[in-house]
Backbone of each chain as ProteinMPNN parsed JSONL, in Angstrom:
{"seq_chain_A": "XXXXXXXXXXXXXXXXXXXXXXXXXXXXXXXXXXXXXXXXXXXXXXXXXXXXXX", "coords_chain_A": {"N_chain_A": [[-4.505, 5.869, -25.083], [-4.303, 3.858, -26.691], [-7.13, 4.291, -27.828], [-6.345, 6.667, -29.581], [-4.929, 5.796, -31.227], [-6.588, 4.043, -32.414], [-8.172, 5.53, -33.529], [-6.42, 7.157, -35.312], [-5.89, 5.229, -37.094], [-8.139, 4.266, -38.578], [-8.723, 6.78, -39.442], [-6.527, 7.137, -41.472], [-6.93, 5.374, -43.174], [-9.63, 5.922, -44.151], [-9.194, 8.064, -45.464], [-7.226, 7.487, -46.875], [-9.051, 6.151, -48.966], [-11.079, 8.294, -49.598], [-9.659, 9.756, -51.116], [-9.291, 7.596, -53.04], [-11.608, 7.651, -54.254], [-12.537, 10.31, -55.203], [-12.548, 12.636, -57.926], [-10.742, 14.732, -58.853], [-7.278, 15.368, -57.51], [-6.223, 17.223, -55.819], [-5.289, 20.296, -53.33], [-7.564, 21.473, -51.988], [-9.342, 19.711, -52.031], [-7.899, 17.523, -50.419], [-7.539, 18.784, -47.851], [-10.074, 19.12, -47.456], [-11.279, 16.21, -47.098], [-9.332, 14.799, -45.132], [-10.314, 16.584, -43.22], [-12.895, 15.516, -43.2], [-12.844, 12.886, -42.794], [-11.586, 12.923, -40.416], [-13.577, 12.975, -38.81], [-15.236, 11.092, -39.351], [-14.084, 8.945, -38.256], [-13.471, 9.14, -35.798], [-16.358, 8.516, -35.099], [-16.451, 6.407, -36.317], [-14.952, 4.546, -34.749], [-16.815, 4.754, -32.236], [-18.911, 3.808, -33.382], [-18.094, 0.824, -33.694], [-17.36, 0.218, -30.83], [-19.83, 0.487, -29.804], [-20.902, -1.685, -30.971], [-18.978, -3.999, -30.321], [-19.307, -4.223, -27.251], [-21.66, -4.795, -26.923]], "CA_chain_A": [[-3.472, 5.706, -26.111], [-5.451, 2.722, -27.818], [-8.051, 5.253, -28.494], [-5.632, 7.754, -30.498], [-3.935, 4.846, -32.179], [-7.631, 3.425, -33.214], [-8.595, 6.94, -34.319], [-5.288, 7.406, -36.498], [-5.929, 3.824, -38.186], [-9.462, 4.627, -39.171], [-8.565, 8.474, -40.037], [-5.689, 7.073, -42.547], [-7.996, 4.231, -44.138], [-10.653, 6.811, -44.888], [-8.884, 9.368, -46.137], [-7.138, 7.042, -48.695], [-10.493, 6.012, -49.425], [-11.547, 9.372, -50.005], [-8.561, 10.404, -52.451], [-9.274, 7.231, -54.132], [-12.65, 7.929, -54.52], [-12.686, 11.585, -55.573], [-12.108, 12.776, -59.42], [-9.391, 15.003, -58.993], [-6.889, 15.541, -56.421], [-6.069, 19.039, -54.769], [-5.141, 20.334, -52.064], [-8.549, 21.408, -51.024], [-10.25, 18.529, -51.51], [-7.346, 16.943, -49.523], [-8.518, 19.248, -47.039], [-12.051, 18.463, -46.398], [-11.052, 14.78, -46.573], [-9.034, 14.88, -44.291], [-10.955, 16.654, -41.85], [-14.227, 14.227, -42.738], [-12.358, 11.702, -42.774], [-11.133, 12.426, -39.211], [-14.989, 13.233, -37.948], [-15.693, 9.469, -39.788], [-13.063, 8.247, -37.898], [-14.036, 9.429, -34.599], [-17.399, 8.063, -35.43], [-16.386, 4.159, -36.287], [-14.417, 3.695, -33.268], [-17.932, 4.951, -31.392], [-19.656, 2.151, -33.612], [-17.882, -0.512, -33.312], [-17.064, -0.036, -29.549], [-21.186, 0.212, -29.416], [-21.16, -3.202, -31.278], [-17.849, -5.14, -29.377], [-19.455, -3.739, -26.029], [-23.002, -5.395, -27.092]], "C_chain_A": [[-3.993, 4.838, -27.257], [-6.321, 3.549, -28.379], [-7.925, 5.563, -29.852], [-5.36, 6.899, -31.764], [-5.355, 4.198, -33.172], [-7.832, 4.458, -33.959], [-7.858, 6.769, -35.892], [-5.53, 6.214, -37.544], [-7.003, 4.353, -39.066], [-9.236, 5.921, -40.165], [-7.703, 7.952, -41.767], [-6.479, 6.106, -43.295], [-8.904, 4.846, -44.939], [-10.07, 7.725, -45.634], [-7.731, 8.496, -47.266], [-7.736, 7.1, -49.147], [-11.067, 6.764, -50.389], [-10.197, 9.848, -50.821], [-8.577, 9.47, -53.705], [-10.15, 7.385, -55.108], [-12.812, 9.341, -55.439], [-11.778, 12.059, -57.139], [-10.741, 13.189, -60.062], [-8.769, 15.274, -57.88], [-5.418, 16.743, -56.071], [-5.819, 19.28, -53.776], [-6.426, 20.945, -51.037], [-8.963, 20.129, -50.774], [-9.764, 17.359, -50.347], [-7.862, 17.304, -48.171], [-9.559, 18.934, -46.085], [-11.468, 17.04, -46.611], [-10.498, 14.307, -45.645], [-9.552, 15.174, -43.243], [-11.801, 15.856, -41.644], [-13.684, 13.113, -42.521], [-11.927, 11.641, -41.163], [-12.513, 12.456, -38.349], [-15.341, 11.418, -38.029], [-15.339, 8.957, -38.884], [-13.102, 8.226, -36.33], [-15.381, 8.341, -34.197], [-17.762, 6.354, -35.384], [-15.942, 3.959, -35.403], [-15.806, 3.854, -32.552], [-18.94, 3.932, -31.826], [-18.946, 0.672, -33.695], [-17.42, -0.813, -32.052], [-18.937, 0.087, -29.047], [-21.51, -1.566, -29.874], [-20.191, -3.876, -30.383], [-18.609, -5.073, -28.022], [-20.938, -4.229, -25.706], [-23.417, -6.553, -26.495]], "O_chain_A": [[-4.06, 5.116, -28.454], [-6.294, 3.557, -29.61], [-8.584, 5.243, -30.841], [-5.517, 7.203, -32.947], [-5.242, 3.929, -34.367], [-7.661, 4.314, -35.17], [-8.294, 6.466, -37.002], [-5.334, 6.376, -38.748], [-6.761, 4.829, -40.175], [-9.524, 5.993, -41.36], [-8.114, 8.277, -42.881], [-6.497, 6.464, -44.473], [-9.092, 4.558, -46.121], [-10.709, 8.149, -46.597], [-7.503, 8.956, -48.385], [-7.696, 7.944, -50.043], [-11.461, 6.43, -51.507], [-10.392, 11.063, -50.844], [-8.235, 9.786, -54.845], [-9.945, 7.344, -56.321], [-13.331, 9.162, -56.541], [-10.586, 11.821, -57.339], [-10.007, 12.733, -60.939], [-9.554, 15.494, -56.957], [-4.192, 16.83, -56.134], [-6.11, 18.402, -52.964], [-6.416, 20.949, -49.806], [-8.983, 19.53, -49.699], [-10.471, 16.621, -49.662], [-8.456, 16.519, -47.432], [-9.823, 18.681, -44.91], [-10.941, 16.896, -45.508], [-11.02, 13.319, -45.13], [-9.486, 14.424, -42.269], [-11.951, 15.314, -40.549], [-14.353, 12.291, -41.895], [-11.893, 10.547, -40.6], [-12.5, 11.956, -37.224], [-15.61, 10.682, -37.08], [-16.217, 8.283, -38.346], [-12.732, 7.221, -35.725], [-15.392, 7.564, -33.243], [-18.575, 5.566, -34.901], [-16.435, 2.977, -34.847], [-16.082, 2.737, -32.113], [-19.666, 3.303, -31.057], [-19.525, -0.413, -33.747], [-17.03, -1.967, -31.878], [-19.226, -0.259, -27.902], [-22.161, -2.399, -29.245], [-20.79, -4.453, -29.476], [-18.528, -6.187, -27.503], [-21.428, -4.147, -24.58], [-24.556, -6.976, -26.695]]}, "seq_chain_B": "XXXXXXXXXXXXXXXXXXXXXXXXXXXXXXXXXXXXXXXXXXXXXXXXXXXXXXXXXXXXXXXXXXXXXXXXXXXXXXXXXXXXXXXXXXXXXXXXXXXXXXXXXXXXXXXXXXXXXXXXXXXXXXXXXXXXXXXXXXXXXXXX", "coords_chain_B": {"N_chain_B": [[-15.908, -5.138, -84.825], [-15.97, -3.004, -82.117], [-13.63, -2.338, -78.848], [-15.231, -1.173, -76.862], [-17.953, -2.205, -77.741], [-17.394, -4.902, -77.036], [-17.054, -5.122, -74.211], [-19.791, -4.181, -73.691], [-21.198, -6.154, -74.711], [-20.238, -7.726, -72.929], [-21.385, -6.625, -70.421], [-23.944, -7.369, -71.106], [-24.255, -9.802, -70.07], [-24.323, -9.625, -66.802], [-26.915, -8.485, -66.68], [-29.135, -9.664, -68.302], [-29.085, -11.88, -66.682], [-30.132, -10.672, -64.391], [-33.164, -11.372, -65.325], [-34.18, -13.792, -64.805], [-34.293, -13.943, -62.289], [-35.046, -11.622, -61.068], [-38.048, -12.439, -61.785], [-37.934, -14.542, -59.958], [-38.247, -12.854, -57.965], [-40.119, -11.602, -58.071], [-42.566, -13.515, -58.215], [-41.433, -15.673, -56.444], [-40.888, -17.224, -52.945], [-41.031, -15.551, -49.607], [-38.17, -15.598, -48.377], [-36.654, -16.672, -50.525], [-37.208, -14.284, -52.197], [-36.055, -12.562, -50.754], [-32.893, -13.295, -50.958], [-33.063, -13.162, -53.998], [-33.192, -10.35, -54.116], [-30.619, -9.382, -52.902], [-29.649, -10.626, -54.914], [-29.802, -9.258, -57.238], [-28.745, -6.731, -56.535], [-25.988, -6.873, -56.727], [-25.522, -7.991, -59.283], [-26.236, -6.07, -60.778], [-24.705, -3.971, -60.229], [-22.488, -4.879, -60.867], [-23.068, -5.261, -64.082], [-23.244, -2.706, -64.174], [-20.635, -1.732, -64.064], [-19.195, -2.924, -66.206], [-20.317, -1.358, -68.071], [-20.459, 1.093, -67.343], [-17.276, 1.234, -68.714], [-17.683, 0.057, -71.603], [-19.527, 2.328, -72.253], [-17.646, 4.444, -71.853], [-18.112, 6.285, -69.451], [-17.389, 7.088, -66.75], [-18.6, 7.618, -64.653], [-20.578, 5.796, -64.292], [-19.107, 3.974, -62.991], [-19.468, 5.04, -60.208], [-21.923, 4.868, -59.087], [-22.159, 2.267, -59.057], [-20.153, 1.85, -57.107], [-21.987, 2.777, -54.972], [-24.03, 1.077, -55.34], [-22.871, -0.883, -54.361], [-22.495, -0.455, -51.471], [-25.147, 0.027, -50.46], [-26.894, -2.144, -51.753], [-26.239, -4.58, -50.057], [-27.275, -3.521, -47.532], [-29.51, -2.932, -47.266], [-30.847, -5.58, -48.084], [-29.65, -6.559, -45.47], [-31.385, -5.213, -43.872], [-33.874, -6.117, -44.502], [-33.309, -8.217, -44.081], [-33.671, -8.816, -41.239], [-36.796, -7.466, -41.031], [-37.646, -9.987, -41.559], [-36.868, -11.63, -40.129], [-34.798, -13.498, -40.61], [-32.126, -14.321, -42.16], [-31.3, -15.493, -45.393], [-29.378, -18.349, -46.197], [-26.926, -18.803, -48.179], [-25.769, -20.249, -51.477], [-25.74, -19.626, -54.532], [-25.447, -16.121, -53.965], [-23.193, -16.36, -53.179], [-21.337, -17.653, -54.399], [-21.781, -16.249, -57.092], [-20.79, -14.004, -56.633], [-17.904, -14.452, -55.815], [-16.987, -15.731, -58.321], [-18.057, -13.97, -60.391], [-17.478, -11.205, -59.562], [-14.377, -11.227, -59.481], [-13.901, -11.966, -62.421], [-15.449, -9.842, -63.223], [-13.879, -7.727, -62.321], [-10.956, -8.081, -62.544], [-10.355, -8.167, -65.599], [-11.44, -5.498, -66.388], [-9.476, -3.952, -64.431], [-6.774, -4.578, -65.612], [-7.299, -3.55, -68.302], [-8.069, -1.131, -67.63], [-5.142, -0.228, -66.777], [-2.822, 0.546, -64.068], [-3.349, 2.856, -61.573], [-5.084, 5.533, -59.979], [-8.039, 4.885, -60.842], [-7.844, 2.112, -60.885], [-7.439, 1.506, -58.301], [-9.941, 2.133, -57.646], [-11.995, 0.406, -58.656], [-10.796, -1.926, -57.562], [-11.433, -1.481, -55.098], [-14.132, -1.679, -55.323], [-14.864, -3.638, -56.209], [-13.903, -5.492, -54.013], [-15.922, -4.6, -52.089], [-18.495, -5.271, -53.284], [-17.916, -8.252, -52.923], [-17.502, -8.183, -50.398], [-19.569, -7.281, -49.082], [-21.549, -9.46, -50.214], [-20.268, -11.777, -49.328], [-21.39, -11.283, -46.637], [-23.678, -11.038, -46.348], [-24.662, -13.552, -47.089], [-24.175, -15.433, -46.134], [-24.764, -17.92, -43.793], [-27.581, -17.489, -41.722], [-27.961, -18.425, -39.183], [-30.52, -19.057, -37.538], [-32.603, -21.18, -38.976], [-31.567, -20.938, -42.022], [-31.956, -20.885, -45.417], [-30.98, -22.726, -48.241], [-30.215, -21.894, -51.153]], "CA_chain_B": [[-17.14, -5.196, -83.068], [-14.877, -2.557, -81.007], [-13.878, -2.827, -77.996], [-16.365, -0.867, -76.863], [-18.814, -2.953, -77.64], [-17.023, -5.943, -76.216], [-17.266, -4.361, -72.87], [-21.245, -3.756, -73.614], [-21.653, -7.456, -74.697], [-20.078, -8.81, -71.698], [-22.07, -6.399, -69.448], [-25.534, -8.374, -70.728], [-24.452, -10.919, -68.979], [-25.24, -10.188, -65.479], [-27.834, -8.068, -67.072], [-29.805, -10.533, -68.522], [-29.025, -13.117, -65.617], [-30.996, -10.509, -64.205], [-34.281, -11.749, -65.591], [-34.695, -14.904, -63.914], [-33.806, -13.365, -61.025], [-36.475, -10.93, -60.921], [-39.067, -13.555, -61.917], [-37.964, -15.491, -58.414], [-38.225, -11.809, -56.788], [-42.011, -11.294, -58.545], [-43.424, -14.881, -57.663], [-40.791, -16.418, -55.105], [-41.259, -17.351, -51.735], [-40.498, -14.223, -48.922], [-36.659, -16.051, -48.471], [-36.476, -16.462, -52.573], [-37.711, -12.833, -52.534], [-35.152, -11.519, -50.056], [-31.652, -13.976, -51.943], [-33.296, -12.288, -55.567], [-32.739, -8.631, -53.822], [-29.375, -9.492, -52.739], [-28.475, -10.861, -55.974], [-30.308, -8.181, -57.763], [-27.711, -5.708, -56.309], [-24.945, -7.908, -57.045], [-25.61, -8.251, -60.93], [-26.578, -4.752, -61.293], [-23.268, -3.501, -59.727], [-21.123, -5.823, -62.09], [-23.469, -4.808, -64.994], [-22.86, -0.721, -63.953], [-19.057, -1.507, -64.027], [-19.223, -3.418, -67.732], [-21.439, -0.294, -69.059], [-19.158, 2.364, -67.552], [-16.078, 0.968, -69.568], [-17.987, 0.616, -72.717], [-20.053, 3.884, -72.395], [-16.882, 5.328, -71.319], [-18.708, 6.804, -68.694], [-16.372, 6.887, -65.299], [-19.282, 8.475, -63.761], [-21.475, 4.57, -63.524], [-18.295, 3.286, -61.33], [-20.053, 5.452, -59.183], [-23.287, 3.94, -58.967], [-22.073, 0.721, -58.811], [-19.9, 1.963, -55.391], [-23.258, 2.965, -54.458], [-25.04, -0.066, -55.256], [-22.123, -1.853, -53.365], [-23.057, -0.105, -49.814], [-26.584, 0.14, -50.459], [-27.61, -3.327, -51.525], [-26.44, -5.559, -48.71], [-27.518, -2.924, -46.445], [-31.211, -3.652, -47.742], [-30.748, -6.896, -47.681], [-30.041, -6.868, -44.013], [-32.833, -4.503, -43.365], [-35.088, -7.072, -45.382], [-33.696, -9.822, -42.83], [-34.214, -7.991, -39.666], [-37.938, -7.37, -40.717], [-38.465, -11.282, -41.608], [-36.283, -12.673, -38.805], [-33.914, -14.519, -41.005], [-31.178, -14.234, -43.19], [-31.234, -16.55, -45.976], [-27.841, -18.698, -46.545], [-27.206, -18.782, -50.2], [-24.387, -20.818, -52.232], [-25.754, -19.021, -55.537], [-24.914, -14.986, -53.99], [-21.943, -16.092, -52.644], [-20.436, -17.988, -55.502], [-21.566, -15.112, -57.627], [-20.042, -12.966, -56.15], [-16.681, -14.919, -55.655], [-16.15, -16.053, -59.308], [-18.314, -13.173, -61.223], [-16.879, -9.958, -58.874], [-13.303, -11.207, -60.216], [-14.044, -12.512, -63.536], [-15.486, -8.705, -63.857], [-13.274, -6.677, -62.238], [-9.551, -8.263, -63.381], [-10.339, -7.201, -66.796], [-11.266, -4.234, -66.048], [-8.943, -3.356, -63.668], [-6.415, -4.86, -66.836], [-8.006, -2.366, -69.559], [-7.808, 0.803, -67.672], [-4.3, 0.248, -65.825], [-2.272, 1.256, -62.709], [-3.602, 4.316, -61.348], [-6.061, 5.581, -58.871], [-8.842, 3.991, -61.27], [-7.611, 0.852, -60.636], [-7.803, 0.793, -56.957], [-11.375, 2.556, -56.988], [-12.255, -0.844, -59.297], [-10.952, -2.689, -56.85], [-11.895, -1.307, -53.968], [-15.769, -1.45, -55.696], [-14.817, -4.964, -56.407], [-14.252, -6.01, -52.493], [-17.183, -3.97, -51.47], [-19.336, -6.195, -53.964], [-17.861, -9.367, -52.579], [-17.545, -8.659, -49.001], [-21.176, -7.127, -48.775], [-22.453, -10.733, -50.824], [-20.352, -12.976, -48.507], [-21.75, -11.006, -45.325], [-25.253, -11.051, -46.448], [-25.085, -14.708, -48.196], [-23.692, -16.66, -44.862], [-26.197, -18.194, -42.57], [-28.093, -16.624, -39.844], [-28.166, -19.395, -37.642], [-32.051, -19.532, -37.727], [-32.785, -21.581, -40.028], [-30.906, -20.626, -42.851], [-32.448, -21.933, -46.199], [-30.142, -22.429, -49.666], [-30.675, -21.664, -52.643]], "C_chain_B": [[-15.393, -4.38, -82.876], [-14.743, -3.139, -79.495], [-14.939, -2.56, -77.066], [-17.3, -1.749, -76.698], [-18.846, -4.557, -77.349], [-17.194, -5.878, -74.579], [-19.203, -4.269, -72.657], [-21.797, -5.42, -73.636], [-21.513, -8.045, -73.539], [-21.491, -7.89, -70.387], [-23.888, -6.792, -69.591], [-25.543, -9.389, -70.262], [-25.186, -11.042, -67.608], [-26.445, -9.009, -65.884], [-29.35, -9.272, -67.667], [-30.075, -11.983, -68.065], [-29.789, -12.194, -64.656], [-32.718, -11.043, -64.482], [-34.81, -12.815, -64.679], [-34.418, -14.553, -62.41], [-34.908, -12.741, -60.144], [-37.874, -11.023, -61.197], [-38.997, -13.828, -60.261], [-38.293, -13.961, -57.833], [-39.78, -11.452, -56.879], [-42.81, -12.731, -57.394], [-42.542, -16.166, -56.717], [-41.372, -16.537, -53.807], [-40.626, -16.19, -50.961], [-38.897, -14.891, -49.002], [-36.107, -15.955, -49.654], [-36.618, -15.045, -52.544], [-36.26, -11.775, -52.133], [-33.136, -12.154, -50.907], [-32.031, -12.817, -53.526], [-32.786, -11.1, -54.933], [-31.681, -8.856, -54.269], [-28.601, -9.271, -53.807], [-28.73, -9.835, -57.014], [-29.129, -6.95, -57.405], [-26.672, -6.077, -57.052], [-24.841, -7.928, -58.38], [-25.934, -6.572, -61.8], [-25.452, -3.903, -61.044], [-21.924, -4.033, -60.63], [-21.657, -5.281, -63.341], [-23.075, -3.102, -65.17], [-21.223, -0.612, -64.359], [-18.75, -1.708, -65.469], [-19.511, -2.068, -68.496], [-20.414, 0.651, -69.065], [-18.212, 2.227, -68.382], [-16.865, 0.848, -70.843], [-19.007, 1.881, -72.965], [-18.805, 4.873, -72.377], [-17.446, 6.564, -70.617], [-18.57, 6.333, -67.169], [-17.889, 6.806, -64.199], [-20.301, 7.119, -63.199], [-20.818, 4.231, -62.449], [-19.077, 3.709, -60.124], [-20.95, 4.856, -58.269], [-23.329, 2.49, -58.585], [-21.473, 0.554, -57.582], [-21.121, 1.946, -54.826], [-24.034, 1.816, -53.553], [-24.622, -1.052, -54.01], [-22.832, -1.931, -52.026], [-24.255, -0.447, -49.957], [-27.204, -1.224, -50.513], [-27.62, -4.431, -50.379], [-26.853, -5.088, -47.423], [-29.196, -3.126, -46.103], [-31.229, -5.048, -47.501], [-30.903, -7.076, -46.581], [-30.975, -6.128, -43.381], [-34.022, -5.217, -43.314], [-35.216, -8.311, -44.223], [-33.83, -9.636, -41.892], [-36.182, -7.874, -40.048], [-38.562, -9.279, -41.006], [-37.559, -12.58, -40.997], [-35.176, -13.633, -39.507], [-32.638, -14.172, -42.212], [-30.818, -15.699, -44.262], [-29.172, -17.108, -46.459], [-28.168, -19.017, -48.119], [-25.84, -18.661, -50.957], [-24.451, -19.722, -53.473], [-25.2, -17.274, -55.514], [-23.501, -15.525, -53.879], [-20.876, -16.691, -53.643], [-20.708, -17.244, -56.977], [-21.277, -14.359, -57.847], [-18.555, -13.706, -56.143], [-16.019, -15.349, -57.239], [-17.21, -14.553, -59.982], [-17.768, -11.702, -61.026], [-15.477, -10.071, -60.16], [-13.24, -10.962, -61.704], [-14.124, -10.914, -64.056], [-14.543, -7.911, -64.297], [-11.704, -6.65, -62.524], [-9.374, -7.746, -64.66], [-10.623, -6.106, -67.064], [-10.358, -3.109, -65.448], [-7.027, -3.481, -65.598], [-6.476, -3.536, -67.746], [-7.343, -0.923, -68.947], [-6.216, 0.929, -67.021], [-4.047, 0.927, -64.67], [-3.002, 2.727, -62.788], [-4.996, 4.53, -60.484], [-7.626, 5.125, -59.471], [-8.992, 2.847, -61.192], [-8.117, 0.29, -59.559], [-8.756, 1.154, -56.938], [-11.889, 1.514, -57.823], [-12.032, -1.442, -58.078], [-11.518, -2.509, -55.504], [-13.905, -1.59, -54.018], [-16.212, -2.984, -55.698], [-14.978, -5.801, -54.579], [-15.515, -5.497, -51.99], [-18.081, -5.236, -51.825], [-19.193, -7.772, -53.45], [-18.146, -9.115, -51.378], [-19.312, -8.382, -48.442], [-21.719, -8.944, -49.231], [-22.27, -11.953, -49.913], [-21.172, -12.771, -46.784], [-23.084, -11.435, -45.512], [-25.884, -12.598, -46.926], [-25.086, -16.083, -47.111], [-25.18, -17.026, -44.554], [-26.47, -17.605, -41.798], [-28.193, -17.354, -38.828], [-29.79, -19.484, -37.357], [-32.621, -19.907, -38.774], [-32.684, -21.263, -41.581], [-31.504, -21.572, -44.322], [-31.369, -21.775, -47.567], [-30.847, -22.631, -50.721], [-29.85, -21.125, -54.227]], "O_chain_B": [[-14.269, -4.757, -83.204], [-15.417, -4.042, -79.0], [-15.538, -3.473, -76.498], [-17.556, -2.14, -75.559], [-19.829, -5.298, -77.382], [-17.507, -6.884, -73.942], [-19.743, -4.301, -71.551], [-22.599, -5.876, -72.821], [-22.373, -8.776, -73.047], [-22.291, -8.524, -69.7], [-24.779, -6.645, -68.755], [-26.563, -10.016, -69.977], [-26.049, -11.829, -67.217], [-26.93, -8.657, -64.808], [-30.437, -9.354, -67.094], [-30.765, -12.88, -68.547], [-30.307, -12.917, -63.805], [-33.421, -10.982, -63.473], [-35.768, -12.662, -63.921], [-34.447, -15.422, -61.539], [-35.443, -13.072, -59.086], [-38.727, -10.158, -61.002], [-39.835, -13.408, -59.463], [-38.842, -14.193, -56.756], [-40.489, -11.097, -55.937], [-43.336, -12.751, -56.281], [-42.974, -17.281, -56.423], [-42.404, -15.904, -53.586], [-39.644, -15.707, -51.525], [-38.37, -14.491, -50.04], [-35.141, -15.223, -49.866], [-35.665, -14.595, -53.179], [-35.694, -10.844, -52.707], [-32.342, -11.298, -51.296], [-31.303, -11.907, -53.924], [-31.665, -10.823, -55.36], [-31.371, -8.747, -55.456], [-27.638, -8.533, -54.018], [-27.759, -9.544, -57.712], [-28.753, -6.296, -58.378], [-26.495, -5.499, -58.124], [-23.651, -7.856, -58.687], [-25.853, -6.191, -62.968], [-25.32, -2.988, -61.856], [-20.799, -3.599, -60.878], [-20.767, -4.696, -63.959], [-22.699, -2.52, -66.188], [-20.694, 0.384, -64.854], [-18.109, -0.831, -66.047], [-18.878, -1.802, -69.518], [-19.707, 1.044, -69.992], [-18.106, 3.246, -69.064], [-16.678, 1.918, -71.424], [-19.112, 2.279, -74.125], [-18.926, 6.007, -72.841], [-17.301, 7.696, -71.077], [-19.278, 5.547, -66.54], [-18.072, 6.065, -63.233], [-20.782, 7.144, -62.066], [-21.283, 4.115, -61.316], [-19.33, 2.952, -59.187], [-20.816, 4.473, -57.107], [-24.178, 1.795, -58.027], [-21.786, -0.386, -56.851], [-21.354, 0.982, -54.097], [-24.397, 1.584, -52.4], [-25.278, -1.664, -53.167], [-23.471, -2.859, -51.529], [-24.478, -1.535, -49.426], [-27.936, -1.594, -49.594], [-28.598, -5.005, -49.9], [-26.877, -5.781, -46.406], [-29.82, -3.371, -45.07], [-31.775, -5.479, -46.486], [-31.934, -7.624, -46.194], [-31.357, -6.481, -42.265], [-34.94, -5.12, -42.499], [-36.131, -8.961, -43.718], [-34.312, -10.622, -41.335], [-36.871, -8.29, -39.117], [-39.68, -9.681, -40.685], [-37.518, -13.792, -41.208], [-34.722, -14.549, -38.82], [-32.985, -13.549, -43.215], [-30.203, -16.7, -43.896], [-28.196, -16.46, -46.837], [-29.122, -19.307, -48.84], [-25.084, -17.702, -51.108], [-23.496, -18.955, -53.597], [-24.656, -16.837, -56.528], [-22.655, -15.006, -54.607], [-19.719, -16.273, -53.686], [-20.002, -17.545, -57.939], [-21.298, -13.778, -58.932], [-17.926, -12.996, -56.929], [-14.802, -15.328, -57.422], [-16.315, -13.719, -59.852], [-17.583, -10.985, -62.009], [-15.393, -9.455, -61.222], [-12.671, -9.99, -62.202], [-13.361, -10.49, -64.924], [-14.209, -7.475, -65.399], [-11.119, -5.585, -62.717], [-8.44, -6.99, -64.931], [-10.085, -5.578, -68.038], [-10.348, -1.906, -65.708], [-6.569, -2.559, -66.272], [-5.619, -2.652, -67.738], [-6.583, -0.07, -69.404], [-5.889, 2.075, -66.712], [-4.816, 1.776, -64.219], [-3.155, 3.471, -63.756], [-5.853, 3.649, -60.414], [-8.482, 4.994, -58.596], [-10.097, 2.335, -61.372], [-8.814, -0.717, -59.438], [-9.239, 0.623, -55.938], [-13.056, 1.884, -57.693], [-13.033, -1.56, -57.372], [-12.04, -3.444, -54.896], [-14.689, -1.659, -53.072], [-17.291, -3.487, -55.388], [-15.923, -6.458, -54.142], [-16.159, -6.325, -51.344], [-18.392, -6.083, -50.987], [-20.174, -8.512, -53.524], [-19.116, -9.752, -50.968], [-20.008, -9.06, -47.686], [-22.3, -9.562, -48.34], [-23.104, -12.808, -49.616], [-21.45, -13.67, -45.99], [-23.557, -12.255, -44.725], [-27.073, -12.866, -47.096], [-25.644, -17.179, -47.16], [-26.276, -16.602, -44.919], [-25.655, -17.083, -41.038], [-28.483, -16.978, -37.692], [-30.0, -20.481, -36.666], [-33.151, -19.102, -39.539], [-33.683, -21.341, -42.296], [-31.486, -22.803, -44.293], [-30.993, -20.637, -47.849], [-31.795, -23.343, -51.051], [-30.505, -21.04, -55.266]]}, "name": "protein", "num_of_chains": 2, "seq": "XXXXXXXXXXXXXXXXXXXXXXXXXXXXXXXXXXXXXXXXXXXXXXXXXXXXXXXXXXXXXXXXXXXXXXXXXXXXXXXXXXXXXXXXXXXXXXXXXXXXXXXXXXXXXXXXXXXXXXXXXXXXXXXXXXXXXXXXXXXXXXXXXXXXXXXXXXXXXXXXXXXXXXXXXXXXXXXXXXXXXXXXXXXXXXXXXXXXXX"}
């Protein structure tokens, strides 16, 4: 459940990120941000549970 | 003088606080060598942000996100190969009054709007990379 809930934090942080970042805003580009943003997001919980776990 | 070129004047500041900078990074000591990087990012990232607004050229912000990630990432690459991380009052209070000093008027100038927060968000990057990289390492930490 902690997992999901870390996931979702990360997922929504990045993917502001990435809308603030990006020139114009669409519903593709929402899109792929969203999805990278949820791969990212996957990704940081796996590095910083490699760093806390160090 | 436009504004324009009020925006260009201020960005020779950390442009030309470059110089001495990159003197200490030529003929410094390896610790002096690795603080100059640091701050070398640091002044070149505030200078990219100045330029963009008087170039009116969105497209430096970029570069200067860039620089954000990229320089303290070098930095700590730099102190992993020479075992130390230098502590250093001069990044970190460079970063704490020159980040702002930049990016309030900037953020000011262009107004509310998703330009704003990618300023600021370029702006924390620039500080939090300078205070991460500027602390002590706990092995003998030298200031400068």
């Amino acid at each position: 459940m902690t997992a999901v809930l870390e996931v979702l934090v990360w997922w929504a942080a990045l993917t502001g990120i990435w809308l603030v970042l990006i020139s114009t805003v669409d519903p593709l580009e929402l899109l792929v941000g969203s999805a990278s943003a949820l791969a990212a997001a996957v990704l940081a919980r796996a590095g910083r549970r490699a760093v806390a776990d160090r | 003088m436009s504004t324009s070129d009020g925006w260009l004047a201020a960005a020779l500041v950390p442009l030309l606080a470059l110089v001495p900078v990159l003197w200490r990074i030529a003929y410094g000591s390896p610790k002096d060598r690795l603080i100059g990087q640091n701050l070398t990012s640091l002044l070149a990232g505030l200078a990219l942000l100045l330029a963009a607004r008087g170039f009116h050229r969105t497209s430096y912000n970029d570069v200067a996100l860039v620089v954000s990630v990229l320089g303290p990432t070098g930095t700590l690459i730099y102190a992993r190969f020479l075992d130390v991380l230098p502590d250093s009052r001069l990044v970190r209070w460079t970063a704490l009054v020159g980040v702002p000093a930049t990016v309030l008027p900037l953020c000011v100038a262009t107004g509310p709007g998703r330009a704003m927060v990618k300023l600021l968000l370029i702006g924390a990057m620039l500080i939090a990379g300078s205070v991460v990289t500027s602390a002590s390492g706990g092995k003998g930490g030298v200031t400068a």
